[in-house]
Residue, then its C-alpha position, 0 to 999 in steps of 0.5 A: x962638185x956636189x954644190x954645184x949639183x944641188x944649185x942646178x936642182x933648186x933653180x933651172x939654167x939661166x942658160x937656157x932660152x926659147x929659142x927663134x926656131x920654136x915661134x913657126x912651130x908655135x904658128x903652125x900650132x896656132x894656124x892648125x887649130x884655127x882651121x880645126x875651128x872653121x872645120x868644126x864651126x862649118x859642120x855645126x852649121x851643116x848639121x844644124x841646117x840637115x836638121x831644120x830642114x828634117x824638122x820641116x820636112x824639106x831638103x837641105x839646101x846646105x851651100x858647099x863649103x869652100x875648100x880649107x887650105x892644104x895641110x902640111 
């Protein structure tokens, strides 16, 4: 018994896989980060414009984003 222990210690189960049921996890993970990019990208442009137009003293004239997707 105690063989067998160490043997298990030294290299993981060559049982174990991934599994199918962790690629949507995985694509949603992907798929969320992708949105958090285009949010992040979209407030570095509006913050951007706000300030070219203070600098120039002028109104922003920042167009409304379109709507991101609906979370889960």
């Amino acid at each position: 018994m105690r063989c067998g222990r160490s043997a298990s210690r030294r290299s993981p189960s060559r049982s174990w896989r991934p599994t199918t049921s962790q690629a949507p996890i995985e694509q949603t993970r992907i798929e969320r980060r992708r949105q958090a990019d285009v949010s992040h990208a979209a407030a570095l442009r509006r913050a951007r414009a706000e300030r070219a137009a203070r600098a120039a003293g002028t109104a922003a004239a920042v167009p409304q984003a379109a709507p991101l997707g609906r979370t889960a």
